[in-house]
VEXMARTOR-78394 format. One record per residue (C-alpha): residue number from 1; residue in one letter; x, y, z. Coordinates in nm, 3 decimals. Layout:
// VEXMARTOR-78394
+-----+---------+---------+---------+---------+
| num | residuo |      xx |      yy |      zz |
+-----+---------+---------+---------+---------+
| NUM |       A |       X |       Y |       Z |
...
+-----+---------+---------+---------+---------+
END
This chain:
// VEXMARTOR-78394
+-----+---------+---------+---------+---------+
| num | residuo |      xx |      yy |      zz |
+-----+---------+---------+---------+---------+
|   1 |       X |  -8.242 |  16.478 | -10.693 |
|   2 |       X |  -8.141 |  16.484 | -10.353 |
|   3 |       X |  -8.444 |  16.374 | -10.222 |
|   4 |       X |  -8.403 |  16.016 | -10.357 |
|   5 |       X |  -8.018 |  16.025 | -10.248 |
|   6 |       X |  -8.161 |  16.118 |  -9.878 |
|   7 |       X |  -8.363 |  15.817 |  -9.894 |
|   8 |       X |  -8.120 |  15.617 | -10.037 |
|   9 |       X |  -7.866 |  15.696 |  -9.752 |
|  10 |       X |  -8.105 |  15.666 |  -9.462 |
|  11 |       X |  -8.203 |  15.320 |  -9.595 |
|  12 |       X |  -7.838 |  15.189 |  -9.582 |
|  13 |       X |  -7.743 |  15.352 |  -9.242 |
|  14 |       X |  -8.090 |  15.178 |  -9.135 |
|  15 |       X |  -7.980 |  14.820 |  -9.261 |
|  16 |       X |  -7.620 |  14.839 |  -9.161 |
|  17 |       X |  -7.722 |  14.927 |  -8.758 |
|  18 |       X |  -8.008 |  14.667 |  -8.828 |
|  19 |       X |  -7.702 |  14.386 |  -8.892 |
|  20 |       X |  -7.510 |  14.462 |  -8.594 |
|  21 |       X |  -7.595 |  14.281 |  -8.257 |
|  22 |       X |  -7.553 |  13.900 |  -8.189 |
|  23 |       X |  -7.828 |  13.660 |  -8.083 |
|  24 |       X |  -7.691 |  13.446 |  -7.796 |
|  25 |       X |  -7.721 |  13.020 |  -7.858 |
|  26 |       X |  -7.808 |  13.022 |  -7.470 |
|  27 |       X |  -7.972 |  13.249 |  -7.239 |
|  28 |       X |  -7.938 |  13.190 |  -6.819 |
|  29 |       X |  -8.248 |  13.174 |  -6.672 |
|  30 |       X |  -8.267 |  13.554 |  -6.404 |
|  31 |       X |  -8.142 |  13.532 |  -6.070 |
|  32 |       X |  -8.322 |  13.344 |  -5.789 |
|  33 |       X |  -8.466 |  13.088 |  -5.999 |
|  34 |       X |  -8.263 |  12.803 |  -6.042 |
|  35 |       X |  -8.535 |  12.535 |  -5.992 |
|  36 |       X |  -8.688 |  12.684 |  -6.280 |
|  37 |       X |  -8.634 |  12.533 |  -6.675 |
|  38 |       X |  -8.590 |  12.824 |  -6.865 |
|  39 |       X |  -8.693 |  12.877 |  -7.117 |
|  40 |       X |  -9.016 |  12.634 |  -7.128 |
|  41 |       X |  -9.283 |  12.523 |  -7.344 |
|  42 |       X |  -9.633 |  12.639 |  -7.306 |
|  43 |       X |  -9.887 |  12.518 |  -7.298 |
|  44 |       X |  -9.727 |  12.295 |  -6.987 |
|  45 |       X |  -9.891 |  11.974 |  -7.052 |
|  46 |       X |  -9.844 |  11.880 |  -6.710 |
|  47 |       X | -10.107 |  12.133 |  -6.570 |
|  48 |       X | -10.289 |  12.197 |  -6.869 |
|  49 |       X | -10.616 |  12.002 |  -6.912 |
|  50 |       X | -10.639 |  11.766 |  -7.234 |
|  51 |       X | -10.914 |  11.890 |  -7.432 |
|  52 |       X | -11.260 |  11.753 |  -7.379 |
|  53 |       X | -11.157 |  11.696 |  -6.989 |
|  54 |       X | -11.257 |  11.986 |  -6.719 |
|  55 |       X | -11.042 |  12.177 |  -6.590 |
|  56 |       X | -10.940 |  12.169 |  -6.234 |
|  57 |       X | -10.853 |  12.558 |  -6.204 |
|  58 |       X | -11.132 |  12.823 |  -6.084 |
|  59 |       X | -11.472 |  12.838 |  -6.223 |
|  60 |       X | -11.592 |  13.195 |  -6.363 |
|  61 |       X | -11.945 |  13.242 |  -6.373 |
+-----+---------+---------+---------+---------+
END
């Protein structure tokens, strides 16, 4: 019987710590990078090939 009521109690204090904390709307990008858009998109379709075109990056044997 106490067993289950162990259980019980752990699960509760798990999901009541698991509620607490607050995801920000905004985050600032880290210090020293200013110039940078934070967060971006990947892949950046202004570097990235289109597919079916080569790619202009190095070539791996």
């Amino acid at each position: 019987m106490r067993r289950p009521l162990l259980i019980l109690a752990t699960a509760a204090v798990a999901l009541a710590l698991a509620g607490c904390g607050k995801k920000p709307s905004f985050v600032d990008p880290p210090q020293g990078k200013e110039a940078d858009r934070f967060p971006s998109t990947y892949p950046n379709p202004k570097t990235d090939p289109k597919p079916g075109q080569p790619s202009s990056g190095a070539r791996f044997p």
